[in-house]
Backbone as CSV, one residue per row, in Angstrom:
resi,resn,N_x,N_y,N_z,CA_x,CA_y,CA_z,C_x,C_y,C_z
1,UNK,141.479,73.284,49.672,141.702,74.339,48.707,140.817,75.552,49.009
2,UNK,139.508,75.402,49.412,138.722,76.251,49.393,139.175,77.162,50.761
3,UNK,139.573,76.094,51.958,139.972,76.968,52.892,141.211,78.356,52.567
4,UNK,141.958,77.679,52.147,143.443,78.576,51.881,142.881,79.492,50.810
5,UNK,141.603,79.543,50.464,141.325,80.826,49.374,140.508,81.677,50.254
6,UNK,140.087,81.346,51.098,139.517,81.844,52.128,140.401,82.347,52.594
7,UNK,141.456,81.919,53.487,142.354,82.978,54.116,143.390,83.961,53.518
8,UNK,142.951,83.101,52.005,143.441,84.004,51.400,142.872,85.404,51.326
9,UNK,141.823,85.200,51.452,140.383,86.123,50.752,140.459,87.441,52.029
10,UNK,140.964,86.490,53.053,141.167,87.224,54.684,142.165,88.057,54.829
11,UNK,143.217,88.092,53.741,144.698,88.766,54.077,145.781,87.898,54.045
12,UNK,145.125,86.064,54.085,146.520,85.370,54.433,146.834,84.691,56.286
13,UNK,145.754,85.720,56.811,146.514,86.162,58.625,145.121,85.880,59.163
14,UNK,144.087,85.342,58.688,142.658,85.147,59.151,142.105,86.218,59.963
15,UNK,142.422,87.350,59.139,141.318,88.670,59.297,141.035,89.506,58.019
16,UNK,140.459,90.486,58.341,139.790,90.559,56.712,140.885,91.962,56.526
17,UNK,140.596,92.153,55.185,141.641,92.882,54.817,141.068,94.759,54.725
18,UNK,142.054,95.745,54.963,140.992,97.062,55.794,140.982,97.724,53.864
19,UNK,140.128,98.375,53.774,139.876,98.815,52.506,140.529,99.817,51.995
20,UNK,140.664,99.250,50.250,142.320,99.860,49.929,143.113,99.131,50.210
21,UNK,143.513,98.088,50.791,144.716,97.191,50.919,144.571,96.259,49.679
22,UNK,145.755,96.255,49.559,146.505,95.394,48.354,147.283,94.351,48.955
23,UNK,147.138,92.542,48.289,148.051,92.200,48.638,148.015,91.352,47.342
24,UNK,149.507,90.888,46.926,149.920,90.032,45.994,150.565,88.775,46.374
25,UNK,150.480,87.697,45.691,151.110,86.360,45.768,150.783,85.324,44.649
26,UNK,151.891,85.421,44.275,151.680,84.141,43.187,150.840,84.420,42.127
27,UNK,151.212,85.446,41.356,150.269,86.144,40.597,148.609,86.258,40.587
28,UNK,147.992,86.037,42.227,147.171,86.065,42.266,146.602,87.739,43.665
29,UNK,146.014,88.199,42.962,145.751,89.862,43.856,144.304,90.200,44.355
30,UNK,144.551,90.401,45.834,143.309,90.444,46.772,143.238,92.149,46.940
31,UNK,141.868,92.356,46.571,141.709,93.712,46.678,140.289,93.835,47.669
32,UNK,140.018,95.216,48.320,138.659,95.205,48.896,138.474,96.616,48.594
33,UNK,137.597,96.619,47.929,137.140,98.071,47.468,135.238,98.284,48.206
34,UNK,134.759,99.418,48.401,134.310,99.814,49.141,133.097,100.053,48.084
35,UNK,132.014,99.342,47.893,130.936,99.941,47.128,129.818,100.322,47.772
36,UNK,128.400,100.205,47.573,127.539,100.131,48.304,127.404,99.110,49.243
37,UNK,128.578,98.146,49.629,128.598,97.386,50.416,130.050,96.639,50.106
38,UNK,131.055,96.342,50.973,131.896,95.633,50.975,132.591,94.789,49.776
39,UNK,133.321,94.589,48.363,133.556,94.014,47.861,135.584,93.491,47.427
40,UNK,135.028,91.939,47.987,136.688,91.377,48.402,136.632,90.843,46.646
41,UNK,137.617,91.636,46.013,137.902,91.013,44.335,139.241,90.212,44.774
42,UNK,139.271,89.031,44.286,140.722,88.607,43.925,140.649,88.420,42.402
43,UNK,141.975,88.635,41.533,141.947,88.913,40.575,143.206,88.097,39.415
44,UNK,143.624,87.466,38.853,145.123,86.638,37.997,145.328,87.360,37.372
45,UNK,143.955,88.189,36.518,144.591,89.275,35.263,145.283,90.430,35.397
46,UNK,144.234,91.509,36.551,144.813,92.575,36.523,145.848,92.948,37.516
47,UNK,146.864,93.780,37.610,148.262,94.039,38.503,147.637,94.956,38.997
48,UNK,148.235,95.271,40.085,148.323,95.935,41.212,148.269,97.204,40.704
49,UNK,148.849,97.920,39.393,148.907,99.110,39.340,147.869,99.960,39.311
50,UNK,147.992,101.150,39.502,146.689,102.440,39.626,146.850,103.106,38.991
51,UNK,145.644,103.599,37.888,145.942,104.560,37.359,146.033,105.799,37.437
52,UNK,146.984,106.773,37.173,147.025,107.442,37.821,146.581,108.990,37.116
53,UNK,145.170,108.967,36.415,144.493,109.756,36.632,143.245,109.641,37.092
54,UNK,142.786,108.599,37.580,141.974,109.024,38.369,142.205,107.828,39.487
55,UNK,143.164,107.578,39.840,143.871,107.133,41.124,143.376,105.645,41.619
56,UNK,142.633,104.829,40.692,142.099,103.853,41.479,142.911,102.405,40.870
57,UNK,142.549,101.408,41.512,143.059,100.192,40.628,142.389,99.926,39.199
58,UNK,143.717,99.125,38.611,142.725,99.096,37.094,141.190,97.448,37.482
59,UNK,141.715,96.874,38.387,140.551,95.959,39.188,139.206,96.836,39.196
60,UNK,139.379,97.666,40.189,138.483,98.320,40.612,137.351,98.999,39.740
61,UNK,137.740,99.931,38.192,137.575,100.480,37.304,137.016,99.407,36.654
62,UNK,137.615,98.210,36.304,137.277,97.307,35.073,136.231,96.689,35.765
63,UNK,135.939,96.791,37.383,134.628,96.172,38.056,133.810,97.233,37.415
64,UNK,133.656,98.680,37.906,132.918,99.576,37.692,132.463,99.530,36.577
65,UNK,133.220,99.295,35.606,132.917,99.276,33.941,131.527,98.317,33.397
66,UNK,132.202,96.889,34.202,131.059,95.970,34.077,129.936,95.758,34.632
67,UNK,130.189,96.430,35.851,128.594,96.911,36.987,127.963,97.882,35.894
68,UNK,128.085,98.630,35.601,127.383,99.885,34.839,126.651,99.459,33.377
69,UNK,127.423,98.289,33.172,126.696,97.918,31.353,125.530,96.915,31.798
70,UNK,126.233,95.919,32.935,125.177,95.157,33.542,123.731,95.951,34.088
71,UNK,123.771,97.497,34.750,123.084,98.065,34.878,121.847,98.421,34.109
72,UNK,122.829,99.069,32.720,122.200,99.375,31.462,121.362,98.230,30.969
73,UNK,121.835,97.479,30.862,120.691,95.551,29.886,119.590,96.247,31.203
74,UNK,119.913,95.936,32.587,118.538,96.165,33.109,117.940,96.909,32.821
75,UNK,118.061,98.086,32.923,116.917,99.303,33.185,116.280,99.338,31.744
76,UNK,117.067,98.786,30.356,116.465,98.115,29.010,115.371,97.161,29.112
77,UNK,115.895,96.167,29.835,115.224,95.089,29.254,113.648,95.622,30.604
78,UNK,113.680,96.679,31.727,112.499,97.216,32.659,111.360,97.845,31.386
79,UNK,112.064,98.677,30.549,111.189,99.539,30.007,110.763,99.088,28.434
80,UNK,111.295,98.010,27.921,111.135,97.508,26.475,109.685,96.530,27.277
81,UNK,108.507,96.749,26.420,107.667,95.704,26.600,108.073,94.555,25.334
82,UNK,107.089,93.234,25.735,107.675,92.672,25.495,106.175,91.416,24.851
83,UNK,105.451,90.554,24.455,104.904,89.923,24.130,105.154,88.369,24.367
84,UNK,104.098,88.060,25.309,104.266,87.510,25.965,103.234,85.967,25.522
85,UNK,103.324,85.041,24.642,102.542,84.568,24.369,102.136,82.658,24.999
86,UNK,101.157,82.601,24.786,101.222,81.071,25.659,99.928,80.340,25.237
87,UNK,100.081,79.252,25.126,99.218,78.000,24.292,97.951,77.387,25.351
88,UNK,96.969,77.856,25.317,95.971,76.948,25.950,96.030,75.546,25.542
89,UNK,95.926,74.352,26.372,95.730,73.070,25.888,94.689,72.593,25.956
C-alpha cells in the first residue's frame, strides 16, 4: 500500500511530478506546489479547481491558510512569558 502511494506521490510513472502539475484519480489529488522548499500535497477533500481570483488551487490556499495561523500560535506563544514552576524534593 505504502508503495503505490508513493508512486502515487511520484505522478503514478515513478518520477516526481514538475510543479503546478495536477493529477486526479479516484477522488484522490496530487499536487506539488513550490514553497520555501518543495511541497507534494495529496488531498480527498479539495478538487482540482482554482480560484480564479487569485489563480491558485483551493489545496494550495487552504495550505497557506493553515501555515500562517500555525505561524501566529508561534511567534505568541515566543513572546508571552510564562511561569515556570517546579518542586524541590
Amino acid at each position: 500500500m505504502q508503495k503505490e502511494q508513493e508512486k502515487f506521490a511520484q505522478g503514478g510513472h515513478g518520477r516526481k511530478t514538475s510543479q503546478g502539475r495536477v493529477e486526479s484519480h479516484a477522488g484522490l489529488m496530487v499536487l506539488r506546489i513550490k514553497d520555501r522548499k518543495d511541497v507534494t500535497v495529496l488531498s480527498t477533500a479539495q478538487s482540482t479547481a482554482k480560484n480564479p481570483c487569485t489563480d491558485k488551487f483551493e489545496v494550495d490556499e487552504m495550505y497557506n491558510r493553515r501555515k500562517s495561523l500555525v505561524d501566529q500560535t508561534d511567534q505568541k506563544a515566543a513572546i508571552s512569558p510564562f511561569l515556570r514552576r517546579t518542586n524541590k524534593w
